[in-house]
VEXDREN-2710 file (C-alpha; in Angstrom, 1 decimal):
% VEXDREN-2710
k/r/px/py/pz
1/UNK/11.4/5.3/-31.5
2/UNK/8.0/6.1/-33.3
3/UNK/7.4/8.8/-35.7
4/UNK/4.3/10.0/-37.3
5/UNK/4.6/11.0/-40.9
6/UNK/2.2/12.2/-43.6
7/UNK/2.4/13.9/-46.9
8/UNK/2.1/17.4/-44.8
9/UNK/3.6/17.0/-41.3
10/UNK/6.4/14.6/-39.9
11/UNK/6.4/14.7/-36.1
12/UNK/9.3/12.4/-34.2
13/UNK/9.2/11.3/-31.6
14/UNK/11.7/11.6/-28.6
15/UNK/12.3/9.6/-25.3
16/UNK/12.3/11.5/-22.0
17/UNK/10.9/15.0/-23.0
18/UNK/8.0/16.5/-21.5
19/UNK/7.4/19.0/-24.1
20/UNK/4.7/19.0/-26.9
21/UNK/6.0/17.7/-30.1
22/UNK/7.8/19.0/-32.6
23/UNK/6.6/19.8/-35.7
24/UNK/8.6/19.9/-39.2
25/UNK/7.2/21.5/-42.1
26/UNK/8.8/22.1/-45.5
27/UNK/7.9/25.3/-47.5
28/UNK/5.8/23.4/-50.2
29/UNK/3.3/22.0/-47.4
30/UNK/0.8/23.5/-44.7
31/UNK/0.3/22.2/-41.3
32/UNK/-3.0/20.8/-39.9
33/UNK/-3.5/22.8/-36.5
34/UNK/-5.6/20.3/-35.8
35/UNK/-2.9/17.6/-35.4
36/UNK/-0.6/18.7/-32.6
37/UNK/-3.5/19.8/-29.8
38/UNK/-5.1/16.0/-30.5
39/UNK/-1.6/14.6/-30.0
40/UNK/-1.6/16.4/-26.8
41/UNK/-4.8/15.3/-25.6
42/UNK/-3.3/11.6/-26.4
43/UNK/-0.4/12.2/-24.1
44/UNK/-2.3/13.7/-21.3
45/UNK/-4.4/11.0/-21.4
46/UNK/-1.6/8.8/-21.3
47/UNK/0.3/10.3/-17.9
48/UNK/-3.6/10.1/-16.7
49/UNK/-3.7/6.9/-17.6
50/UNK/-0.5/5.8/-15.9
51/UNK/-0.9/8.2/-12.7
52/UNK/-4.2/5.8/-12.0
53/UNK/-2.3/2.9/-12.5
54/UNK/0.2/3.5/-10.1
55/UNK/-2.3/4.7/-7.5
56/UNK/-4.2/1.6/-7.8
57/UNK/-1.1/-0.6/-7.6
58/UNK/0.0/1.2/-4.5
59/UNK/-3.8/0.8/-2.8
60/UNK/-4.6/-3.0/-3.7
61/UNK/-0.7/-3.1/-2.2
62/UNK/-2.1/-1.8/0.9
63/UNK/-5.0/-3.5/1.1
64/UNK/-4.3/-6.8/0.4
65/UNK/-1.2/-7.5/0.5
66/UNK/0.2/-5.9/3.4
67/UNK/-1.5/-7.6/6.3
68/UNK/0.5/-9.6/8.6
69/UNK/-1.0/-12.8/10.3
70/UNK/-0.1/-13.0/14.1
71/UNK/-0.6/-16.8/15.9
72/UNK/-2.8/-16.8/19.4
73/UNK/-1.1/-19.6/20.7
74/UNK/2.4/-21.2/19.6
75/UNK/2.6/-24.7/17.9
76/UNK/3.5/-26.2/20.7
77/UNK/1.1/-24.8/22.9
78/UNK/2.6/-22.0/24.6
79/UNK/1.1/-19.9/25.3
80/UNK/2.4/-16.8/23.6
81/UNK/1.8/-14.3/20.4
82/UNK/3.5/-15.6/17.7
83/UNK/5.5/-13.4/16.5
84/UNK/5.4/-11.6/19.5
85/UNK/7.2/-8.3/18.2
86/UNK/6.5/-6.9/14.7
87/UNK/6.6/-3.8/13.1
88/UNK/3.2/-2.5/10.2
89/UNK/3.1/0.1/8.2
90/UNK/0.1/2.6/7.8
91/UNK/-2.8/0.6/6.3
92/UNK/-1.1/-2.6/6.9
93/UNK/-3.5/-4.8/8.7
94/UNK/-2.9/-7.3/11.5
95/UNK/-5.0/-10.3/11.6
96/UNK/-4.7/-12.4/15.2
97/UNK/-5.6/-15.8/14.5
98/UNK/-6.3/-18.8/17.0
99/UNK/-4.2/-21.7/16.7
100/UNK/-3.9/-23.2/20.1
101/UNK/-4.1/-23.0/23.8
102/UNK/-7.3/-20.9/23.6
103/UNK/-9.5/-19.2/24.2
104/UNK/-7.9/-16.0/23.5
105/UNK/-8.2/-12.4/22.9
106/UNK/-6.6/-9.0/22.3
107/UNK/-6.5/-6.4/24.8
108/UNK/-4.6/-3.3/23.6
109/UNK/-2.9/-2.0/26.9
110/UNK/-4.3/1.7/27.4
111/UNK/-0.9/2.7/29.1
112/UNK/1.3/1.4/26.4
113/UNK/-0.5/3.3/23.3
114/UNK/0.1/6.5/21.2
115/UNK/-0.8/9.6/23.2
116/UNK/-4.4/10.0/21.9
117/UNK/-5.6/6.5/21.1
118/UNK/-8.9/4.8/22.6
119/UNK/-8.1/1.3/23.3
120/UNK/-11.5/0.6/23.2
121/UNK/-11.9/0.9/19.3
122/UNK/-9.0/-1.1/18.8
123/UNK/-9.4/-3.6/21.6
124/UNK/-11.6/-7.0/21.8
125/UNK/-13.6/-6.5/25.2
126/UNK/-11.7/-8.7/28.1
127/UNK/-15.2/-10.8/27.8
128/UNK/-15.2/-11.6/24.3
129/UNK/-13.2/-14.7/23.6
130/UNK/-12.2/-16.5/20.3
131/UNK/-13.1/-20.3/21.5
132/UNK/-12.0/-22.2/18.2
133/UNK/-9.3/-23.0/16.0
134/UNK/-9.1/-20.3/13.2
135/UNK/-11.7/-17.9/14.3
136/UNK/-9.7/-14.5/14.1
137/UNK/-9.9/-11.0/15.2
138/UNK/-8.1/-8.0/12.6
139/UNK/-7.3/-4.3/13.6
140/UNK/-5.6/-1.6/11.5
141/UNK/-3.5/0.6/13.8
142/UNK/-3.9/4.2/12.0
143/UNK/-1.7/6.6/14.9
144/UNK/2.4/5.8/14.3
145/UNK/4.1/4.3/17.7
146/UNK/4.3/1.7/19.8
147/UNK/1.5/-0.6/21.0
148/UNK/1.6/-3.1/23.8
149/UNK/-1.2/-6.1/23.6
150/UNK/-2.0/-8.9/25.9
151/UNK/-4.3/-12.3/26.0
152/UNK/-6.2/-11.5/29.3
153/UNK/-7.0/-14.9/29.8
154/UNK/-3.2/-15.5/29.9
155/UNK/-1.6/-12.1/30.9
156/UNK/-0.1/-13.6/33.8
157/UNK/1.6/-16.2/31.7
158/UNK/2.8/-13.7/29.9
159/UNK/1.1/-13.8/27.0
160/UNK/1.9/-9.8/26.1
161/UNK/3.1/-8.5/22.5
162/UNK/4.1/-5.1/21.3
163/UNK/4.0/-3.9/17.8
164/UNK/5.8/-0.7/16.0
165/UNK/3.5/1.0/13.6
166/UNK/5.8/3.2/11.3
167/UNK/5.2/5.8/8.9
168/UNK/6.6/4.1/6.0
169/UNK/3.9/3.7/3.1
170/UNK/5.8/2.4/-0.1
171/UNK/8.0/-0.8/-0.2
172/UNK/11.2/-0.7/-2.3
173/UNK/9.2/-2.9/-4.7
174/UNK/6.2/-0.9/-5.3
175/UNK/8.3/2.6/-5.5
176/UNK/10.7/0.7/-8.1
177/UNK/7.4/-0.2/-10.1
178/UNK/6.1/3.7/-10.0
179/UNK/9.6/5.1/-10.9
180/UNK/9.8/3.1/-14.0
181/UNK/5.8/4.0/-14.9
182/UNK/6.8/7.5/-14.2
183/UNK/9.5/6.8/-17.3
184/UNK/7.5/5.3/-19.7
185/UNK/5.1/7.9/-19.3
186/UNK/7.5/10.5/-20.7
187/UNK/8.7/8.0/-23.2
188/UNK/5.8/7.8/-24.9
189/UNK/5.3/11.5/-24.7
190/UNK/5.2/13.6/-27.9
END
């Protein structure tokens, strides 16, 4: 715990209160005014501070590392989405990839889609192809629901996948991280 003292003015400082500092005078001395609305300033600053922080954290989290890799092609050659079922959350991006059996594509099926989504903005065209290894196509699925997606070259082998895109936005990591920001923010309050 920190405390501020001069010859005039000794201001402590206390964990987990939100309310402006308190100040102890003794009847000799006479407060500078100009102290507590400065230490004030400090702390909004400081919740500022620490609200951008967190918001920042939570976005490159989004971005970056929430994207999830999907194989065209197995290993071994089937031919087959691998993983074939998964689950995103909003923002989460999925990147198909071509690994073998190819050429591939991804054809979002416009009867297994969210009420309201075009297919078309989210679809490769059943004539565009990814020919080599590692060339990759990458969607971000913005209504929650299920989707249903298909190869076209290799529908009929049954190269079909389905993915869930939920609602949820934080992991149990990232809202951990925010919930102890939140607390050092009000430690560090005066």
């Amino acid at each position: 715990m920190a405390t501020v003292t001069s010859p005039a003015v000794t201001i402590p400082s206390f964990t987990g209160l939100k309310a402006a500092a308190k100040v102890t005078t003794s009847a000799k001395a006479a407060t500078n005014p100009a102290t507590t609305p400065r230490l004030a300033i400090k702390a909004s600053i400081k919740e500022a501070g620490a609200l951008v922080v967190a918001t920042a954290a939570s976005a490159m989290l989004a971005s970056n590392a929430m994207a999830i890799e999907v194989l065209l092609g197995g290993d071994d050659g089937t031919l087959a989405f691998v993983p074939g079922n998964f689950s995103v959350s909003a923002g989460e991006k999925i990147v198909f990839k071509n690994n073998a059996g190819f050429p591939h594509n991804v054809v979002f099926d416009e009867d297994e889609v969210p009420p309201g989504v075009d297919v078309g903005k989210i679809s490769m065209s059943e004539e565009d192809l990814l020919n080599a290894p590692g060339e990759t196509y990458s969607v971000t699925l913005t209504e929650k629901g299920t989707y249903t997606f298909y190869c076209s070259p290799h529908q009929g082998a049954g190269m079909v996948g389905k993915v869930l895109r939920e609602l949820l936005i934080f992991t149990t990591w990232n809202l951990r991280q925010y919930m102890k920001m939140k607390s050092n923010i009000y430690a560090f309050s005066v």
